[in-house]
C-alpha positions as CSV (number, residue, x, y, z in Angstrom):
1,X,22.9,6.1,-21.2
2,X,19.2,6.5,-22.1
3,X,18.3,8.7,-25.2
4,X,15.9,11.1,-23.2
5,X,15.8,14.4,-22.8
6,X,14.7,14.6,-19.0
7,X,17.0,13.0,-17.1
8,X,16.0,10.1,-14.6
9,X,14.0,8.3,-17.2
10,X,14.8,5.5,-18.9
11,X,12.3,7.0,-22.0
12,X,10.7,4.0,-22.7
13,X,6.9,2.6,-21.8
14,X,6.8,-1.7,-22.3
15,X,3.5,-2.8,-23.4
16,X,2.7,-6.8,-23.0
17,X,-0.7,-8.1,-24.3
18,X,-1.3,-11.2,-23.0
19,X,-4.1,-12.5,-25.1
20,X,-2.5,-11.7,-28.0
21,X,1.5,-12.2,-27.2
22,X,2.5,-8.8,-28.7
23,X,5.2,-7.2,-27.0
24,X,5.7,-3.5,-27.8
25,X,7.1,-0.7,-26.7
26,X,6.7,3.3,-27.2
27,X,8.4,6.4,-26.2
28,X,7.6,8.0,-22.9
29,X,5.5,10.8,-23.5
30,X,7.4,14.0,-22.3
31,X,4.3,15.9,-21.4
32,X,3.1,13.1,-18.9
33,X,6.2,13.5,-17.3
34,X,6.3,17.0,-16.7
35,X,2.8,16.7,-16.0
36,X,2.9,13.3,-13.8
37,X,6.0,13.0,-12.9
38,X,6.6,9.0,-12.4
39,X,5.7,6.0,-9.9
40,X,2.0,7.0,-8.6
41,X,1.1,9.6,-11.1
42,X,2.6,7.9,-14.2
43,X,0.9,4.8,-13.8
44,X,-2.4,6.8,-12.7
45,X,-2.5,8.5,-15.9
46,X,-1.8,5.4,-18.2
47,X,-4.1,4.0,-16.4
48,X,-6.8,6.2,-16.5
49,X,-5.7,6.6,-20.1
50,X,-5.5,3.4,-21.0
51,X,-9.0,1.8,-19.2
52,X,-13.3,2.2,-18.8
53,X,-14.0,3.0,-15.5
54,X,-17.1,0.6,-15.9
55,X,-14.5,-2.6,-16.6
56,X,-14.8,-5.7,-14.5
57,X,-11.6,-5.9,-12.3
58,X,-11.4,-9.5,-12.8
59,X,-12.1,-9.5,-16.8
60,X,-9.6,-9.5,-19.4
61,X,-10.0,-5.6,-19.9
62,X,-8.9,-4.4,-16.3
63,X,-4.4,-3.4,-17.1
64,X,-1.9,-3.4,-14.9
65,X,0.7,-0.4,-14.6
66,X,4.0,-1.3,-12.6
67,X,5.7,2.2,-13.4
68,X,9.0,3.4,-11.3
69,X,10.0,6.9,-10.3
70,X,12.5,9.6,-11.7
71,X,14.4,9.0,-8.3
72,X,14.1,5.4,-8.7
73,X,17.9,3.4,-8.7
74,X,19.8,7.0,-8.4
75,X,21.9,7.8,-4.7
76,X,18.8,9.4,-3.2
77,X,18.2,8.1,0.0
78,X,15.5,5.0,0.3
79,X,14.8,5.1,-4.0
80,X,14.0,1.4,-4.3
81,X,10.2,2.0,-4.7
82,X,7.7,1.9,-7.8
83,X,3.8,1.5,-7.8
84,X,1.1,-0.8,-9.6
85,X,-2.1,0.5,-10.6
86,X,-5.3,-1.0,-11.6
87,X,-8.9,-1.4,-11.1
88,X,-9.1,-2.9,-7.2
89,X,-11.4,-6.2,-7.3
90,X,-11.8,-5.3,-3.4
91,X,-13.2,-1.8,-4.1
92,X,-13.4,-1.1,-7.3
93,X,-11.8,2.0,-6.9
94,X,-8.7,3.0,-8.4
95,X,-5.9,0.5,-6.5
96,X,-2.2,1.4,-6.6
97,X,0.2,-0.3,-4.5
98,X,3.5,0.8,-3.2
99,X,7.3,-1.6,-2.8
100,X,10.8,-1.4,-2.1
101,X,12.8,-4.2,-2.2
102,X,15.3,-4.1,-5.5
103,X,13.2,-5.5,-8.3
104,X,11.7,-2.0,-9.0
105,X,15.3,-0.6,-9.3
106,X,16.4,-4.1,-11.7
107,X,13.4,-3.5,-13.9
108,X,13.9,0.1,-14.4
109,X,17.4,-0.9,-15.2
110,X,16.0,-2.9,-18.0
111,X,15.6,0.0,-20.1
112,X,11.8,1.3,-19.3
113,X,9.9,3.5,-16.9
114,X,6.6,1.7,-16.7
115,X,5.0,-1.7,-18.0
116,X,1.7,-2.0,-18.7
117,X,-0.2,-5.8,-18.7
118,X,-3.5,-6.2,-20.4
119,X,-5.4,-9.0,-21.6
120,X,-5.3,-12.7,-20.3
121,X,-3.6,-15.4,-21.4
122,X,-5.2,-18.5,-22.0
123,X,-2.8,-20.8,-20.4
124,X,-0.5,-19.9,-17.3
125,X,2.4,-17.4,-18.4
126,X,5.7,-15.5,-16.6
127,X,7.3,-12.2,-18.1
128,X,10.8,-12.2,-18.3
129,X,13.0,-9.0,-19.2
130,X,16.5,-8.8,-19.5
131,X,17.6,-5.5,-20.7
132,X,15.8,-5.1,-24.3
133,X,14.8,-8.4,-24.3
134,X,11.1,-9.3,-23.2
135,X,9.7,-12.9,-23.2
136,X,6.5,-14.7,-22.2
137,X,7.1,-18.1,-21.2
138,X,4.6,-20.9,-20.1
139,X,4.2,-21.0,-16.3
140,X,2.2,-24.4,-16.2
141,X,5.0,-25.9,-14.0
142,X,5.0,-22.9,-11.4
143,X,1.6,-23.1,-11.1
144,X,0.3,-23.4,-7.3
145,X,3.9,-22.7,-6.1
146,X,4.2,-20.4,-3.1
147,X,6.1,-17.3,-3.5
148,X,9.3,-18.5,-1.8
149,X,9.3,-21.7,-4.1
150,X,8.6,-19.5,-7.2
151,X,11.6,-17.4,-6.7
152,X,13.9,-20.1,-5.9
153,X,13.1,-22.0,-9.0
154,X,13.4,-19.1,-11.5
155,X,16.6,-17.5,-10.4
156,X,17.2,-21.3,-10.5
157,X,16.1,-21.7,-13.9
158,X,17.2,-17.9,-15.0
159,X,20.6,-17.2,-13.3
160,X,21.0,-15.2,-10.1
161,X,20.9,-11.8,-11.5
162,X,17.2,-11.9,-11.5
163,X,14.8,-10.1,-9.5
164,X,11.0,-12.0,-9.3
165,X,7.7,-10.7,-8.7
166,X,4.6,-12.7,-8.4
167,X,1.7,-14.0,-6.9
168,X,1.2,-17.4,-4.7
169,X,-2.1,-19.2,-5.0
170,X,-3.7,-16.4,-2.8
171,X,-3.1,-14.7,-6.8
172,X,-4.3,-17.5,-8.1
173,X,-7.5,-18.3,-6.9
174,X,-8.4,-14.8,-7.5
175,X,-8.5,-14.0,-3.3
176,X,-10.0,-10.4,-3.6
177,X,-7.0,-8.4,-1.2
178,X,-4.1,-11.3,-2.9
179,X,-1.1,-8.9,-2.9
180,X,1.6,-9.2,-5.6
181,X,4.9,-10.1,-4.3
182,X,8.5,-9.3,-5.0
183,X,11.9,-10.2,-3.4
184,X,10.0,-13.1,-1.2
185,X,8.9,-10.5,1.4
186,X,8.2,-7.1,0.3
187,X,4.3,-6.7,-0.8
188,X,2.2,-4.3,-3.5
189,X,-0.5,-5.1,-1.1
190,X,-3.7,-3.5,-0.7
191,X,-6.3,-3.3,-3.4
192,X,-5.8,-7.1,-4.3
193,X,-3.4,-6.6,-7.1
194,X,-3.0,-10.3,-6.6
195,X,-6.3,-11.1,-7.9
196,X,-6.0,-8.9,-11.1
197,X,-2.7,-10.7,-11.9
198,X,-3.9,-13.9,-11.3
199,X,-7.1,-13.3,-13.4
200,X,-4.7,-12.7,-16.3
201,X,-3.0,-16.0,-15.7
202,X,-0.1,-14.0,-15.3
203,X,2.4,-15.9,-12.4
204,X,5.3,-13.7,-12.4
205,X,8.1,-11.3,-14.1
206,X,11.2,-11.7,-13.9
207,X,14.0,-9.1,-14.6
208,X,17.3,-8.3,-14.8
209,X,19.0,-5.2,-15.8
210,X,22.2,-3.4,-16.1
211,X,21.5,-0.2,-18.0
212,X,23.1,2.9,-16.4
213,X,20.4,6.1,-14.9
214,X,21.0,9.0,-16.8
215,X,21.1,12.1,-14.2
216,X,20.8,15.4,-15.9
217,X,22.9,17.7,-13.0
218,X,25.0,15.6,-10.2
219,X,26.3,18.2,-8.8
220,X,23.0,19.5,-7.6
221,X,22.0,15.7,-7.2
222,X,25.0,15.5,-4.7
223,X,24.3,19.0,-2.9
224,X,20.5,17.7,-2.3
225,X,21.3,14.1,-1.1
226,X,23.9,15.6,1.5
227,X,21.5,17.7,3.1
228,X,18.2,15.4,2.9
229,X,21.0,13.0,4.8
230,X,22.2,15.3,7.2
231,X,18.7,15.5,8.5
232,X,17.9,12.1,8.7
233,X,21.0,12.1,11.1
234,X,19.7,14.9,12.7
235,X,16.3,13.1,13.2
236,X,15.7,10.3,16.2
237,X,13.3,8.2,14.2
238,X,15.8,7.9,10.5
239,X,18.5,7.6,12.0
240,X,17.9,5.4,14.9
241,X,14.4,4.9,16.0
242,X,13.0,2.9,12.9
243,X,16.4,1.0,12.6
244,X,16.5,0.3,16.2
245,X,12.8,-0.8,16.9
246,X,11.3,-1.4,13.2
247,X,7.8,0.3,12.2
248,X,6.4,-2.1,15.7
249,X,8.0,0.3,17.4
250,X,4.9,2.3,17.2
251,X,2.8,-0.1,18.7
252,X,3.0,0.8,22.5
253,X,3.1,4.8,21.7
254,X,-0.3,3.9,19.5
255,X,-1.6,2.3,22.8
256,X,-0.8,4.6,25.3
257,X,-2.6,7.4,23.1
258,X,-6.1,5.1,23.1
259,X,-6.3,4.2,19.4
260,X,-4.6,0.5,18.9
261,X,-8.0,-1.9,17.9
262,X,-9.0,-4.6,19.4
263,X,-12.2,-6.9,18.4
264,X,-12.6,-5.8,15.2
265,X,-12.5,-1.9,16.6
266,X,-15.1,-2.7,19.3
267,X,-12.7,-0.9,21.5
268,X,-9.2,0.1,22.3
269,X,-9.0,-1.6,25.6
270,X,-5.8,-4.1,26.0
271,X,-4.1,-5.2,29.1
272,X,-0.9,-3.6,29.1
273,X,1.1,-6.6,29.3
274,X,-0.4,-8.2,26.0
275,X,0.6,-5.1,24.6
276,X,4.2,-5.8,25.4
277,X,4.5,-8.9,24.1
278,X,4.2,-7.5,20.7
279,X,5.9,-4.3,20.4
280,X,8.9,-3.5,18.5
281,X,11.0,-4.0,21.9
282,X,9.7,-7.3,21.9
283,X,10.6,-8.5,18.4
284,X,13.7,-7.1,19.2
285,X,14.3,-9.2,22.3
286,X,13.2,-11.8,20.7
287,X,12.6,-12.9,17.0
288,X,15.0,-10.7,15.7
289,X,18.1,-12.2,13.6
290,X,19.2,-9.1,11.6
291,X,18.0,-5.5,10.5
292,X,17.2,-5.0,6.6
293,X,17.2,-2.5,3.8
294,X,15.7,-2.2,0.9
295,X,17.5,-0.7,-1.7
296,X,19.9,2.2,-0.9
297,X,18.3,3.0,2.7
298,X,20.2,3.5,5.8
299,X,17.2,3.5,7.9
300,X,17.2,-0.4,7.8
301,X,13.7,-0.9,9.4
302,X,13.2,-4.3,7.6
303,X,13.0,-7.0,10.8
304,X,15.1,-10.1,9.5
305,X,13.4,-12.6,11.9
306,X,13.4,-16.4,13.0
307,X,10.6,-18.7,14.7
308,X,11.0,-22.1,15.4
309,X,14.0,-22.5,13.3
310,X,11.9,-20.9,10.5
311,X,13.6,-17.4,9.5
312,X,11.4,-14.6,7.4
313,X,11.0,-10.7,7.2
314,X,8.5,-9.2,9.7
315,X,6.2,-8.5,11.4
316,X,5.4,-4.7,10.4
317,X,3.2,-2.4,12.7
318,X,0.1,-2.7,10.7
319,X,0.4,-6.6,10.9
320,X,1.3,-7.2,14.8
321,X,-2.1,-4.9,14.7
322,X,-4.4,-6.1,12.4
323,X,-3.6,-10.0,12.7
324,X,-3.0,-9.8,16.7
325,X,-4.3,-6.9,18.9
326,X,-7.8,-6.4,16.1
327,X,-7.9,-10.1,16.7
328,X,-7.5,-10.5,20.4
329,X,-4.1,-12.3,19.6
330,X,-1.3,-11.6,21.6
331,X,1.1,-14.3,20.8
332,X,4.3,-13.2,19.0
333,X,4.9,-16.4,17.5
334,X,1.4,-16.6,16.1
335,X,1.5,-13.4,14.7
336,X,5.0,-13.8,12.7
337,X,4.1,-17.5,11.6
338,X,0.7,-15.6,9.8
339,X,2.6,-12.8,8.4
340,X,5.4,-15.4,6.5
341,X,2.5,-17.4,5.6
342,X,0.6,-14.1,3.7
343,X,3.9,-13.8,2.2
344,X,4.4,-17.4,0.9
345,X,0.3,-17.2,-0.2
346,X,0.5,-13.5,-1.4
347,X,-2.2,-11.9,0.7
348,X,-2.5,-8.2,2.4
349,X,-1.6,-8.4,6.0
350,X,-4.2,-5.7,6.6
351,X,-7.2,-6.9,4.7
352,X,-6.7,-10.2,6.1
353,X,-6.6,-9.2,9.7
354,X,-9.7,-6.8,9.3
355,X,-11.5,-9.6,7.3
356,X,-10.5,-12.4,10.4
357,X,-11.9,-10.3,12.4
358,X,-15.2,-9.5,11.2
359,X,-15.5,-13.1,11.1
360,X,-15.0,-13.2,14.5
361,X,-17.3,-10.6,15.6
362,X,-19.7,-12.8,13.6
363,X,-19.6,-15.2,14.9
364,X,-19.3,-14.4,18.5
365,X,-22.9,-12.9,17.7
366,X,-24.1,-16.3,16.0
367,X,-24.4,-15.0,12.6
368,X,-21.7,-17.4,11.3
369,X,-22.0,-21.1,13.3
370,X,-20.0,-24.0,13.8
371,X,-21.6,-25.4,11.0
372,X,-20.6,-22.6,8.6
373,X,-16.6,-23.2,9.8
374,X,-16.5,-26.8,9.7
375,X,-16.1,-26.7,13.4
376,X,-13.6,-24.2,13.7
377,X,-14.4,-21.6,16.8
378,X,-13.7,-18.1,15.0
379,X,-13.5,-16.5,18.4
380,X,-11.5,-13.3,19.8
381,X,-8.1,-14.9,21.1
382,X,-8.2,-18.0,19.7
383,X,-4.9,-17.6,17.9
384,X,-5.0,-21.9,16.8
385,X,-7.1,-20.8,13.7
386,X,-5.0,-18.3,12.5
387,X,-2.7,-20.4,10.3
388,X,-5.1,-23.2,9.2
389,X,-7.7,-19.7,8.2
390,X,-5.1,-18.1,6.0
391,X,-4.5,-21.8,4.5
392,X,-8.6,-22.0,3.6
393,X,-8.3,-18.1,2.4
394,X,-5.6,-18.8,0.0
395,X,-6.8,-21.8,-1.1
396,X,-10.3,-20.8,-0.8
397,X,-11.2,-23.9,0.9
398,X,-14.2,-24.0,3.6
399,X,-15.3,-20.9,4.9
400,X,-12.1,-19.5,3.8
401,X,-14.1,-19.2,0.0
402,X,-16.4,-16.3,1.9
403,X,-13.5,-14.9,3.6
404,X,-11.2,-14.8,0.4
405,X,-14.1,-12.1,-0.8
406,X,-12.8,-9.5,2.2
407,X,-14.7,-8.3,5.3
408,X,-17.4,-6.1,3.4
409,X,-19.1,-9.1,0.9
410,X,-18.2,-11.4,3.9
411,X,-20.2,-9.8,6.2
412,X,-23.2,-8.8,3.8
413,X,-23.5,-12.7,2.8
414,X,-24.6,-13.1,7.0
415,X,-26.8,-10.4,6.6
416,X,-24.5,-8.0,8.7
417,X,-22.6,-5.4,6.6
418,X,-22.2,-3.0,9.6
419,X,-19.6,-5.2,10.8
420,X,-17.1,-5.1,8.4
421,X,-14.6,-2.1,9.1
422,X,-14.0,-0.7,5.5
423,X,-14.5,2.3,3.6
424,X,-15.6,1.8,0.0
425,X,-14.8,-1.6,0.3
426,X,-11.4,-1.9,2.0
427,X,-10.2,-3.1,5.7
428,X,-9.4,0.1,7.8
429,X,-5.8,0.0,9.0
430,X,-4.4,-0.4,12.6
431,X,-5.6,3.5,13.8
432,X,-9.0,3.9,15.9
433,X,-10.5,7.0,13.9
434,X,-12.5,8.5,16.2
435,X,-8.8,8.9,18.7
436,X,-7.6,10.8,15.4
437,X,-10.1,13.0,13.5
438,X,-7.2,13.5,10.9
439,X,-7.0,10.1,10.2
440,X,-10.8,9.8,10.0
441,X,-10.9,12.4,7.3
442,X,-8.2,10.9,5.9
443,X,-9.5,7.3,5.3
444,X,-13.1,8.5,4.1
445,X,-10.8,10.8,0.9
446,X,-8.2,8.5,0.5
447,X,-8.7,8.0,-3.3
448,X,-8.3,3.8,-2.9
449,X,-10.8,3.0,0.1
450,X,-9.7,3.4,3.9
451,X,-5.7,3.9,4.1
452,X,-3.5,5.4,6.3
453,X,-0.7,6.4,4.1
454,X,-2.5,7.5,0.8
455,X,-5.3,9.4,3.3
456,X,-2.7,11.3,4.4
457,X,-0.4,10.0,7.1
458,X,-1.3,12.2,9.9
459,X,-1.7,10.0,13.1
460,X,1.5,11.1,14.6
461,X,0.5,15.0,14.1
462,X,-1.1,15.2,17.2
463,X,1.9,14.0,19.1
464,X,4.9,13.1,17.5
465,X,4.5,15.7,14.7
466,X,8.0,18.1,16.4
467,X,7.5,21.5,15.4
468,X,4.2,20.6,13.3
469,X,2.6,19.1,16.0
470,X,-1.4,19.6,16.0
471,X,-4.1,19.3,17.9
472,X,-5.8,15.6,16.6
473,X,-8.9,16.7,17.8
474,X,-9.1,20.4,16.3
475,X,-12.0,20.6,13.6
476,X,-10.6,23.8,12.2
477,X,-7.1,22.5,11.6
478,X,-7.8,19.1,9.9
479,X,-8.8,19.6,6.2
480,X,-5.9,21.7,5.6
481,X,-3.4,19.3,7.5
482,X,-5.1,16.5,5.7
483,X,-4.7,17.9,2.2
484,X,-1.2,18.7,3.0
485,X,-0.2,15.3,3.9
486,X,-1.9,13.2,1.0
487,X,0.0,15.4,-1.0
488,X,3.1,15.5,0.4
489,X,2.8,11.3,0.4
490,X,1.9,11.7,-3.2
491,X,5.5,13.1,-3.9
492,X,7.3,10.3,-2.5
493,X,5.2,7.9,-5.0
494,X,5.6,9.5,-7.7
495,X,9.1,10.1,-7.0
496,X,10.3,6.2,-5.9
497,X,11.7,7.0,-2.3
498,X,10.1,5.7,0.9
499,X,7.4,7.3,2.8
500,X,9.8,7.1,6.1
501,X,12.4,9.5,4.5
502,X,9.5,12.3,5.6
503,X,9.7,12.6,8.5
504,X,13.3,13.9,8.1
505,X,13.1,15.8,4.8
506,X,10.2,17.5,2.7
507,X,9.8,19.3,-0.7
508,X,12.3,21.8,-0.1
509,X,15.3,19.1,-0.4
510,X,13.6,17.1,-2.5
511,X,12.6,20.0,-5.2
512,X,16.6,19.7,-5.5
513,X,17.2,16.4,-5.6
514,X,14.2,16.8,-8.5
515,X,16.2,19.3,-10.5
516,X,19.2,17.2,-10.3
517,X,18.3,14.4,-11.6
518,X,15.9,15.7,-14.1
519,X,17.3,18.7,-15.3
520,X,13.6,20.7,-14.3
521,X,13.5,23.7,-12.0
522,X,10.8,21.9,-10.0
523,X,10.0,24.0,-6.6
524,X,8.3,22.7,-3.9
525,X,5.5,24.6,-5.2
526,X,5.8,22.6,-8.5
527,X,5.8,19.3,-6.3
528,X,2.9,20.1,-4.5
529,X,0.7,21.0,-8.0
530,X,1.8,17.7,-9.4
531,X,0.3,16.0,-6.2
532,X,-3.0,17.8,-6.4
533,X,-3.2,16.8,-10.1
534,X,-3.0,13.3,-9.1
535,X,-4.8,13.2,-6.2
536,X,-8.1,14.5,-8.7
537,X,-7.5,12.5,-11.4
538,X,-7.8,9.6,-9.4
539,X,-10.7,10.9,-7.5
540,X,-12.4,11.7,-11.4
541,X,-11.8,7.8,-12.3
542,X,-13.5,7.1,-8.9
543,X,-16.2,9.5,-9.6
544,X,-16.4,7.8,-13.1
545,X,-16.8,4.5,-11.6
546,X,-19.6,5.5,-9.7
547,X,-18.7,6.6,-6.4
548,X,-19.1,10.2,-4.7
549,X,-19.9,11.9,-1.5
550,X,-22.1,8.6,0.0
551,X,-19.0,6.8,-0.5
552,X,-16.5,9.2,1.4
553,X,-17.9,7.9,5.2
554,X,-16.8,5.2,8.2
555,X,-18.8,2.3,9.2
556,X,-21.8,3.1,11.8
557,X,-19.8,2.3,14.4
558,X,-17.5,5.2,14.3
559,X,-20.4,7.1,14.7
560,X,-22.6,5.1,17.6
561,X,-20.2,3.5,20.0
562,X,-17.9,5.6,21.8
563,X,-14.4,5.0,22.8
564,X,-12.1,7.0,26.0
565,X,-9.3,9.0,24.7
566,X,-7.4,12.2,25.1
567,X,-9.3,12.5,28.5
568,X,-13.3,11.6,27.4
569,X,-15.6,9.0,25.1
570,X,-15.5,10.0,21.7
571,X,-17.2,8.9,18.4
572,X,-17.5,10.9,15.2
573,X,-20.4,12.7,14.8
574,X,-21.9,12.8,11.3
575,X,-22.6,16.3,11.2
576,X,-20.3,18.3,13.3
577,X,-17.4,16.3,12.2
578,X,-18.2,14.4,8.8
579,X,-20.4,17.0,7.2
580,X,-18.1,19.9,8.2
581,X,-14.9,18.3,7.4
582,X,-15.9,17.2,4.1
583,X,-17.1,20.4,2.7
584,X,-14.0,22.5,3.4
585,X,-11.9,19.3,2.4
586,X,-13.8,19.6,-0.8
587,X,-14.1,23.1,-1.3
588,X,-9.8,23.0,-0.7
589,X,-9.7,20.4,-3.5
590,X,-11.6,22.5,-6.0
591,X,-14.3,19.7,-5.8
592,X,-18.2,20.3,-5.9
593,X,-20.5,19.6,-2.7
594,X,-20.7,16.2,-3.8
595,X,-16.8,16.0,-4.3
596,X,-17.1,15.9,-8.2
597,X,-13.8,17.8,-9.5
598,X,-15.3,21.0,-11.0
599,X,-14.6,22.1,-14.6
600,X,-12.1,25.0,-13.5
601,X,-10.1,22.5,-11.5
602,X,-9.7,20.2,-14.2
603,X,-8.9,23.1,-16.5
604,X,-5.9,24.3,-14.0
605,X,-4.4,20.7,-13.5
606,X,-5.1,20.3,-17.3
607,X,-6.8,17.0,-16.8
């Protein structure tokens, strides 16, 4: 058992310089913990600790953070996940990215709550951890492998108790949303992590560990975990709804409520029966070979699916969206083939989709020609590119080199920037905002550019929210609601369990599950402050880096073409809705009117 104090912590903090070789390692810091908690907010504060917000994210000086959670590899329910942080190439934001899977759990097992990369080596390099012992090794040989091929050959080479994370070539040729892979198909996706670990020459670690999880008061542990599972039971979309239909499941219900994309958000107009063919129902009936789970989770909505004799993991809800419906594409088949092929490469299913389809929209308007694609027709619907584009992405061959910078640098190089649909930088997820005002709120605060689950998850409040269901369109409601969900997603990343476990269970059975495995009286209360202390010390590194109020806003579109839902055309209006929402949002976050953190709010969160 771990020498620590606080239970759930493994106490330790591995430090890997890569231009140098030094391996270290130093005690975890007992105050950060009580402070920060783990996952999210761990690695935020050694990141923000540890790094100039002026740094170059593709220069030696940018770190990487992968840091687990105190929940991390104990019985809670869905505790597979941990978090990366760095500076984002895409953004240049903050970036942190979220996984299951079981290498999180394996490396925490290792002996240490967080390791932290910087500097580049000179020559191609993997990490590998067994326990105490921590090894760089030349990678020359597993250069330009994909990441199915990568993990074969080092459990090959390593033995089978290995876990690998990586990156494909996407990683390697420094594609600006490359996601970092682990367990072949689960993805630290958006942000382009990818590219930072690539730029370090840094192809993978590897780890394998059998150290036991220290937990401070099982009995309380054990009282928690039977009633957070009791409610997931109790709740349609835990216990059966996710398993049943996968995350896809959604993408009818999205439909039918006017705010699935299509053409790069020109609209939300699809026929009905191209929406069927790529539902959750759909891969069901026809793609799908087994359910999944990642570590500990009885939800099992991992799709374990097969095309053509080719099996893989997918498609999720954001992909069927982004890389079909955004892109006119309605073809299963199509769709899955992409999403194992982002896998293979290492590339963000989302960023891809949104960067395709600015392409499109491009060059449906002639401000990218024939000549430009080397003859391929970047149309709406023409699903035949799809695979040979995310080939020329990763690869960065052709016009795939422009695309491989993501939508917003794409665009601006054709003189267009309005059409790429990102805020500060990255690819808006697969949720019209102006069908949601929540969600539009949510992407312009969200701390790493436009997201759905770190802006505060609340698309389904308006109508799948049970006994917190709220009005989507209600002005006065949405700061507070907003708020309330970034920080109640906040606690499952710093914590290591799985944003889906929410919808059965909140703070109150988690602040016990806390105190059991860390030995803290931690209320909700207490779980709520840590999440407010995170949320602004990410927003201070943001405003460090340069960005502030200008920053927090949608593309023009949002606020000059108009879409029908919940019974008339909408569009966001800058003052009424932008202005408005932003000031109480700010005012709620003890930020100034240009959403600068005041001193008093950094004194309170003692930041």
């Amino acid at each position: 058992m771990p020498d620590y104090p606080i239970g759930g912590y493994m106490g330790k903090i591995l430090e890997v310089d890569l231009s140098s070789g030094r391996i270290s390692s130093r005690r975890l810091d007992e105050k950060i913990v009580r402070d920060y908690v783990g996952g999210r907010g761990l690695g935020a504060k050694l990141f923000y600790d540890g790094l100039d917000p002026a740094v170059e994210p593709l220069s030696k000086d940018n770190v990487l953070v992968f840091a687990t959670g105190p929940l991390t590899g104990t019985k809670t329910p869905a505790s597979g996940r941990f978090t990366v942080s760095y500076k984002s190439p895409l953004s240049g934001t903050i970036g942190n990215s979220n996984s299951g899977g079981q290498w999180g759990v394996v490396f925490k097992k290792c002996g240490y709550d967080a390791l932290v990369v910087r500097g580049k080596s000179p020559k191609p390099v993997y990490i590998s951890i067994k326990d105490n012992e921590v090894a760089i090794h030349p990678a020359g040989v597993f250069w330009g492998m994909n990441m199915h091929v990568l993990t074969d050959k080092l459990i090959e080479k390593h033995g089978k108790g290995f876990k690998v994370l990586g990156i494909g070539q996407a990683g390697e040729n420094k594609v600006r949303f490359a996601a970092i892979i682990n367990d072949k198909h689960r993805a630290l996706g958006r942000g382009g992590p990818g590219a930072v670990m690539g730029s370090k020459n840094l192809k993978a670690i590897i780890v394998n560990g059998s150290q036991q999880i220290n937990i401070a008061r099982p009995d309380m542990l054990k009282q928690g975990i039977n009633q957070a599972e009791k409610m997931m039971k109790a709740m349609a979309v835990t216990s059966t709804g996710l398993g049943e239909l996968g995350t896809a499941g959604l993408v009818q219900l999205i439909y039918e409520h006017d705010m699935l994309p299509h053409n790069n958000f020109q609209d939300v107009k699809h026929a009905i029966s191209n929406v069927k063919a790529i539902t959750g129902e759909a891969i069901r009936d026809t793609i799908l070979k087994r359910k999944k789970a990642c570590f500990n989770c009885a939800i099992s909505c991992t799709r374990g699916t097969e095309v053509d004799g080719k099996p893989g993991e997918g498609p999720e809800y954001e992909t069927v969206v982004m890389m079909g419906a955004n892109l006119g594409i309605y073809d299963l088949k199509t769709i899955t083939r992409a999403n194992y092929l982002c896998n293979e490469y290492g590339i963000d299913t989302i960023s891809l989709g949104g960067t395709v389809a600015a392409a499109m929209e491009l060059y449906e308007n002639g401000f990218i020609t024939k000549k430009d694609t080397d003859g391929l027709e970047l149309k709406f619907g023409n699903g035949k590119i799809l695979l040979p584009l995310i080939e020329m992405i990763a690869l960065r061959k052709g016009i795939g080199d422009k695309l491989a910078e993501g939508s917003f640098r794409l665009a601006k190089a054709f003189g267009h920037p309005e059409l790429a649909m990102v805020v500060k930088g990255l690819e808006i997820p697969a949720y019209d905002p102006r069908a949601t005002i929540s969600q539009t709120l949510g992407y312009v605060t969200s701390n790493r550019g436009a997201c759905h689950l770190q802006g505060g998850y609340s698309v389904l409040l308006g109508f799948f929210g049970g006994a917190k269901e709220v009005d989507r369109f209600l002005l006065t409601t949405v700061p507070g609601h907003v708020a309330f969900q970034q920080d109640a997603g906040a606690i499952s990343d710093y914590a290591g369990t799985c944003r889906f476990t929410a919808f059965a269970f909140g703070g109150n059975e988690l602040s016990r599950i806390f105190s059991g495995v860390m030995g803290i009286e931690l209320t909700e209360h207490d779980l709520e402050t840590v999440s407010e202390r995170i949320h602004t010390l990410e927003r201070l590194f943001n405003v460090k880096a340069g960005f502030g109020r200008a920053d927090d806003s949608l593309p023009e579109r949002f606020f000059t073409e108009t879409i029908y839902t919940g019974g008339k055309d909408r569009l966001i209006d800058r003052e009424k809705h932008l202005k408005a929402l932003l000031d109480t949002y700010y005012e709620l976050r003890g930020w100034d009117e240009n959403g600068v953190p005041k001193k008093e709010t950094l004194k309170k969160f003692k930041i």
